[in-house]
C-alpha positions as CSV (number, residue, x, y, z in Angstrom):
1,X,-9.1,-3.0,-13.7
2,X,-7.1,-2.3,-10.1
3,X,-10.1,-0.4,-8.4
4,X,-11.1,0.1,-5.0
5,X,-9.5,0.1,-1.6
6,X,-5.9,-2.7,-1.9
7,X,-4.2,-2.4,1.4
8,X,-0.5,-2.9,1.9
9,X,0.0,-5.4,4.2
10,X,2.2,-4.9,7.3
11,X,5.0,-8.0,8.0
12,X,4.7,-9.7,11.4
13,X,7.3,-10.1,13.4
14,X,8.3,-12.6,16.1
15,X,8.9,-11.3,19.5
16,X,12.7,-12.3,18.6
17,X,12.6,-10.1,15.5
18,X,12.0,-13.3,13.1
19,X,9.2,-13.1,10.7
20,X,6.2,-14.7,11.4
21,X,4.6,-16.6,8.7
22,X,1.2,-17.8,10.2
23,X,0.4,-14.6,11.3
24,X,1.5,-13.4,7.7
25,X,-2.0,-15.1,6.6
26,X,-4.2,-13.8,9.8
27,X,-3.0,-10.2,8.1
28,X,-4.2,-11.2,4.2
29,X,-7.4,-12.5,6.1
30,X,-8.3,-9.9,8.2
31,X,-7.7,-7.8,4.9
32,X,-10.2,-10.5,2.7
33,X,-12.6,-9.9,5.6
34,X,-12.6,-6.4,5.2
35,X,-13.8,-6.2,2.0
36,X,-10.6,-5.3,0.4
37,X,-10.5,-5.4,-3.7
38,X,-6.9,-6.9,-3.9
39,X,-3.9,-7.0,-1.3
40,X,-0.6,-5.2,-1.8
41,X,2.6,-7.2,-0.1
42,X,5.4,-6.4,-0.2
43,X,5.5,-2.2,0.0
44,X,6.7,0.6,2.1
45,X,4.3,-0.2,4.7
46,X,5.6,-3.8,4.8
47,X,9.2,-2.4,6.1
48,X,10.4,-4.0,3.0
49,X,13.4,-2.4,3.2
50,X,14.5,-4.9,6.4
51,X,13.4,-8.0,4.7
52,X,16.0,-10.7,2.8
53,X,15.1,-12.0,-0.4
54,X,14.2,-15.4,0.7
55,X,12.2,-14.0,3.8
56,X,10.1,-11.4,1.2
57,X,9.1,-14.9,-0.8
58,X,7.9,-16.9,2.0
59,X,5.9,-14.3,3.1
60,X,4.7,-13.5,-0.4
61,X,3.5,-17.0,-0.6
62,X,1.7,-16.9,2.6
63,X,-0.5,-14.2,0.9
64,X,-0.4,-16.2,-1.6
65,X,-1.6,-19.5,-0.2
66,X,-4.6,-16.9,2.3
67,X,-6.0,-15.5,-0.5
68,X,-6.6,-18.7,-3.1
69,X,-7.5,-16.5,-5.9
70,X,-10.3,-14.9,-3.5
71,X,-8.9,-11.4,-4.7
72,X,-6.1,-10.2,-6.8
73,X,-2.4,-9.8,-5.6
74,X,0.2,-6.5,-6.6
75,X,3.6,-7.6,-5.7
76,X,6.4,-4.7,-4.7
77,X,9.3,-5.1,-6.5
78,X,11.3,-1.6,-5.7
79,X,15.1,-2.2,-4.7
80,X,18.3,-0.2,-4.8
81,X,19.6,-1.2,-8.1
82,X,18.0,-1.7,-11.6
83,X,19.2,-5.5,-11.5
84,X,17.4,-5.9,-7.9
85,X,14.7,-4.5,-9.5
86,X,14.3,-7.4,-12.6
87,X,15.3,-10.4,-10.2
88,X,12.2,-9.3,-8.5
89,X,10.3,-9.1,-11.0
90,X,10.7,-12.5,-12.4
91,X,10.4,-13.6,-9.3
92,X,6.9,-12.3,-8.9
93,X,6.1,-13.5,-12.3
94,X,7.2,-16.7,-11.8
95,X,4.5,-16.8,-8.8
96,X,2.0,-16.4,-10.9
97,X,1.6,-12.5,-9.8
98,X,1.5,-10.0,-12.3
99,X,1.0,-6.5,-11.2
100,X,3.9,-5.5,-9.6
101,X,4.6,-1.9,-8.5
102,X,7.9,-0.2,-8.8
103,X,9.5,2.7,-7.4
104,X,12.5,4.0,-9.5
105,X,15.1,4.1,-6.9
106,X,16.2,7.5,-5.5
107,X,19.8,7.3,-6.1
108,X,19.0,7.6,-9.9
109,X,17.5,10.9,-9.3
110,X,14.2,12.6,-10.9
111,X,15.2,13.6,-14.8
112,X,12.9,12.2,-16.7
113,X,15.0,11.2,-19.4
114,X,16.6,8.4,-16.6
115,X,13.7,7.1,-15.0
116,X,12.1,6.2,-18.3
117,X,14.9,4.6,-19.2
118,X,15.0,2.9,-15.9
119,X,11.4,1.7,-16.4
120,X,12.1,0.8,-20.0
121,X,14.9,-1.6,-19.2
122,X,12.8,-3.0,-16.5
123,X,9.8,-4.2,-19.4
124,X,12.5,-5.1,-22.1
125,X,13.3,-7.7,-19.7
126,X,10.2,-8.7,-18.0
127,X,7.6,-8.0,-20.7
128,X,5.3,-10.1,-18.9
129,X,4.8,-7.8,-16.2
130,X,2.0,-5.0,-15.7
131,X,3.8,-2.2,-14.1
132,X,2.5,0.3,-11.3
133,X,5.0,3.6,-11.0
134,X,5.2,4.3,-7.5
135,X,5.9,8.0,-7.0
136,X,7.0,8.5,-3.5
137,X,7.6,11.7,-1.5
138,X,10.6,13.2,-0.6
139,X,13.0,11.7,1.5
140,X,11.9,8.2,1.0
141,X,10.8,8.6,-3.2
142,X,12.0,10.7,-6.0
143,X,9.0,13.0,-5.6
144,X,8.5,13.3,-9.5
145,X,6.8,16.3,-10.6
146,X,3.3,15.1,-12.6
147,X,5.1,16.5,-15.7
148,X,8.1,13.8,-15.6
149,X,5.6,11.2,-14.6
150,X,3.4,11.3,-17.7
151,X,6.8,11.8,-19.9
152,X,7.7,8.3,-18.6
153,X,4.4,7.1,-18.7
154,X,4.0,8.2,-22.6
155,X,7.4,6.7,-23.3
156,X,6.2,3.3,-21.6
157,X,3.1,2.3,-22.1
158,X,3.7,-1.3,-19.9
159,X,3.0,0.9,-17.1
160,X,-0.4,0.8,-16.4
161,X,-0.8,2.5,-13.7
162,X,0.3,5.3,-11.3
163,X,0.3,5.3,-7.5
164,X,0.6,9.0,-7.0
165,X,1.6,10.0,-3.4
166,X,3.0,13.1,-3.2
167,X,2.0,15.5,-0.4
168,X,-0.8,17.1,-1.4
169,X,-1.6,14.5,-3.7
170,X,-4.9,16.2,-5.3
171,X,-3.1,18.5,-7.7
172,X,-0.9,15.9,-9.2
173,X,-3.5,13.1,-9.1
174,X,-5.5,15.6,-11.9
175,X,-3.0,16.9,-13.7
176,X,-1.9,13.1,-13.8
177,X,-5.7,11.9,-15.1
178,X,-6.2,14.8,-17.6
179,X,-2.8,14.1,-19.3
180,X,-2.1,10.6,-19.4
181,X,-1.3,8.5,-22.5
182,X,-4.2,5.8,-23.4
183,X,-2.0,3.1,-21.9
184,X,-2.7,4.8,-18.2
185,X,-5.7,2.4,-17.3
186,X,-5.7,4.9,-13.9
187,X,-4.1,6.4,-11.4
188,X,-4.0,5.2,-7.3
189,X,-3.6,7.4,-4.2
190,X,-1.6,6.2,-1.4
191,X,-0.5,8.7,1.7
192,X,-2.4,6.3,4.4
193,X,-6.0,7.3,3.5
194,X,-5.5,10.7,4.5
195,X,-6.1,12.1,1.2
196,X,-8.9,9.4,0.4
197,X,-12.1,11.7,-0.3
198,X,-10.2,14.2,-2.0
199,X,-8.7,11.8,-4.1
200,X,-11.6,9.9,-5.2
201,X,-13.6,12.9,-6.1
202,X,-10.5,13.9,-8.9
203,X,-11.1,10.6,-10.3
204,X,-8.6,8.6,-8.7
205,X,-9.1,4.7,-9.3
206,X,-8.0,3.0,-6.1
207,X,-6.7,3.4,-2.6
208,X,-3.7,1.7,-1.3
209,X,-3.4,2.5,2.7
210,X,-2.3,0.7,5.4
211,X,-4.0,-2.4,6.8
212,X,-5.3,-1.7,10.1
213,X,-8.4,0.1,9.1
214,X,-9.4,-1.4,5.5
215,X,-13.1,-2.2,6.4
216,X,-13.8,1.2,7.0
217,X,-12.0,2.7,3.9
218,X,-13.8,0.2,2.2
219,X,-17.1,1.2,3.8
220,X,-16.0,4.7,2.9
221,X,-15.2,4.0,-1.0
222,X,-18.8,2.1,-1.4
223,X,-20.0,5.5,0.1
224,X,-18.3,7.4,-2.6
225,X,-19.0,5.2,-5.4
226,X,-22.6,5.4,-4.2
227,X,-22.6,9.1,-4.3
228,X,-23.1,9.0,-0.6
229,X,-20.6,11.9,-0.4
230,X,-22.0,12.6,3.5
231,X,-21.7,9.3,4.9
232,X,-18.0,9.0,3.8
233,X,-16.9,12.4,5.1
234,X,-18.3,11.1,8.6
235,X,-16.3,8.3,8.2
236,X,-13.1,10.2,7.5
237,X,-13.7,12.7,10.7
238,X,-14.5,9.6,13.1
239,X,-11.1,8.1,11.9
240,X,-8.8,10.9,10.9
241,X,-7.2,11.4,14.2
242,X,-5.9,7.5,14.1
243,X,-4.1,8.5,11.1
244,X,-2.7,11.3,12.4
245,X,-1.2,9.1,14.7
246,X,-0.5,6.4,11.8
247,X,1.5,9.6,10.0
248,X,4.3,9.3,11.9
249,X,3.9,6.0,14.1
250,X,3.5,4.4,10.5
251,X,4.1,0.4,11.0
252,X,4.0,0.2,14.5
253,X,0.6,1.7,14.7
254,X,-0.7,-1.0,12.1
255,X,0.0,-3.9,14.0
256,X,-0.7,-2.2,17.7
257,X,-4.2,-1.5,16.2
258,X,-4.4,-4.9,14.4
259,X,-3.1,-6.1,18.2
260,X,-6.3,-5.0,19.8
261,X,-8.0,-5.8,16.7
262,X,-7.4,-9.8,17.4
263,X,-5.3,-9.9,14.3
264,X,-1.9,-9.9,15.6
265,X,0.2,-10.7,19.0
266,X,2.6,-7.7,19.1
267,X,4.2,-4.8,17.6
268,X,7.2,-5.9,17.1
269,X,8.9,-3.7,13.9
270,X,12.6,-3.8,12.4
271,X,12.4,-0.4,11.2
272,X,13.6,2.5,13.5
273,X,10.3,3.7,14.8
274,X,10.4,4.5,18.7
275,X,8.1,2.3,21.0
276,X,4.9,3.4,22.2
277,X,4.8,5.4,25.7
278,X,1.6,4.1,28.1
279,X,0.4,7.8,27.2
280,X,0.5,6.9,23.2
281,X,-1.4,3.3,23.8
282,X,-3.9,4.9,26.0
283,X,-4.7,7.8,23.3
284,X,-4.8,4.8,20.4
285,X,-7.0,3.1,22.8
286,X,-9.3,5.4,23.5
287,X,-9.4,6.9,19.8
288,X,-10.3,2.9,18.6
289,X,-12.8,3.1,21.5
290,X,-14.8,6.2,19.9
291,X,-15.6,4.1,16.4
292,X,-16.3,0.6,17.4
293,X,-19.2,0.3,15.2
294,X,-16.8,0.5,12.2
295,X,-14.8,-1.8,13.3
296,X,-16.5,-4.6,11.1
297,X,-14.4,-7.0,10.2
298,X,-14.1,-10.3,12.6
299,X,-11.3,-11.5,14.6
300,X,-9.0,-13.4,12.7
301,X,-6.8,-15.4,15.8
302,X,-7.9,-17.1,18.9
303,X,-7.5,-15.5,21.8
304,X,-4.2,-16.3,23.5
């Protein structure tokens, strides 16, 4: 079962804009190290949008060839086009990778009646393939109410899962849980981790946030699993105002905090998030300097 925190893993860049495929595995390590339950690559937080087909595969085998079976991998496959979408799929498949999440695309709009049939098409032709709906928010996903969701759900039972990430996501993730069809092994929050307590306590299954932080929203998960309800509510207040910042910094904030985190060597993004300001590092730095007993997981790259 997909339980537990899975990270989407950022892409590194070269300074020259190039991907990086050595510090592709430092990333899946440092995520390993953390404690993670599985690793998610490529997704939203990935800027897959700005990655080329073959640049997506070498990177996906990088995560590949890091994690050696140590924990599970869920593949992205969302594109613009229903075609896009199978190619991707098989291509996953043929690496071995079975889980692969899917976000209908927006262009086909949110009527039910389509996006099953989107989905449908999709297992007809990759039947292989355990499918996660993605359900974005508005702009970037179709923002599905929970009512279309389990209609395409019911009406598909390879999907196995949802990740459910509308804004709030609590009402959803419930009405989601107490409706779905058999098939619906659980449902996933997303939204960064901001929604992480709430979500767990509805009965949501997993946790798919950015990277930078995993070994504390894995520290926090034990805690809730544990029914150590306290403990992770102090570990949300200690690190709720880096995700604040994460919010709307989004990609750029991963990999400045995995920067002073010895995991990567810039910030370098392709997606069309302004630089940092000295102000802006300073407050990240002195927000990461407030929790540096959670900070558990080791360095993952020499010092330069």
């Amino acid at each position: 079962m997909i339980k537990g925190v899975w990270p989407v893993l950022c892409t590194p860049f070269l300074a020259d804009g190039a991907i990086d495929v050595p510090a592709m595995r430092r990333v899946a390590r440092f995520a390993i190290d953390s404690g993670a339950a599985g690793v998610v690559f490529p997704g939203f937080a990935s800027e897959v949008d700005e990655l080329q087909p073959l640049e997506r595969r070498m990177l996906l085998e990088a995560v590949i060839a890091e994690t050696g079976g140590q924990v599970p991998i869920m593949a992205g496959a969302s594109a613009s086009s229903l075609a896009d979408v199978i190619d991707r799929v098989r291509e996953v498949l043929a690496l071995g990778i079975v889980p692969v999440m899917i976000q209908a695309p927006k262009a086909i709009g949110a009527d039910a009646a389509v996006v099953s049939a989107f989905y449908g098409a999709i297992a007809e032709a990759c039947p292989a393939a355990e499918i996660i709906l993605q359900n974005a928010p508005a702009p970037r996903g179709s923002d599905l109410s929970p009512a279309a969701v389990l209609r395409v759900a019911q009406e598909n039972p390879a999907i196995r899962y949802v990740k459910e990430e509308t804004i709030p996501s609590g009402g959803p993730i419930s009405t989601l849980l107490a409706g779905k069809p058999a098939s619906i092994a659980g449902v996933l929050g997303g939204g960064g981790a901001r929604f992480l307590i709430d979500e767990f306590l509805r009965g949501a299954c997993g946790a798919m946030p950015a990277v930078e932080i995993t070994d504390i929203h894995v520290a926090m998960w034990a805690a809730l699993e544990a029914g150590r309800e306290t403990e992770a509510r102090a570990l949300y207040e200690r690190t709720l105002p880096l995700l604040m910042i994460q919010s709307h910094a989004r990609m750029r904030f991963t990999k400045r905090v995995l920067m002073r985190r010895g995991v990567l060597a810039n910030d370098v993004v392709r997606a069309k998030i302004p630089a940092f300001d000295p102000r802006d590092l300073a407050e990240i730095d002195a927000l990461l300097a407030r929790i540096p007993d959670l900070l558990t997981a080791a360095p993952v790259r020499k010092a330069a």
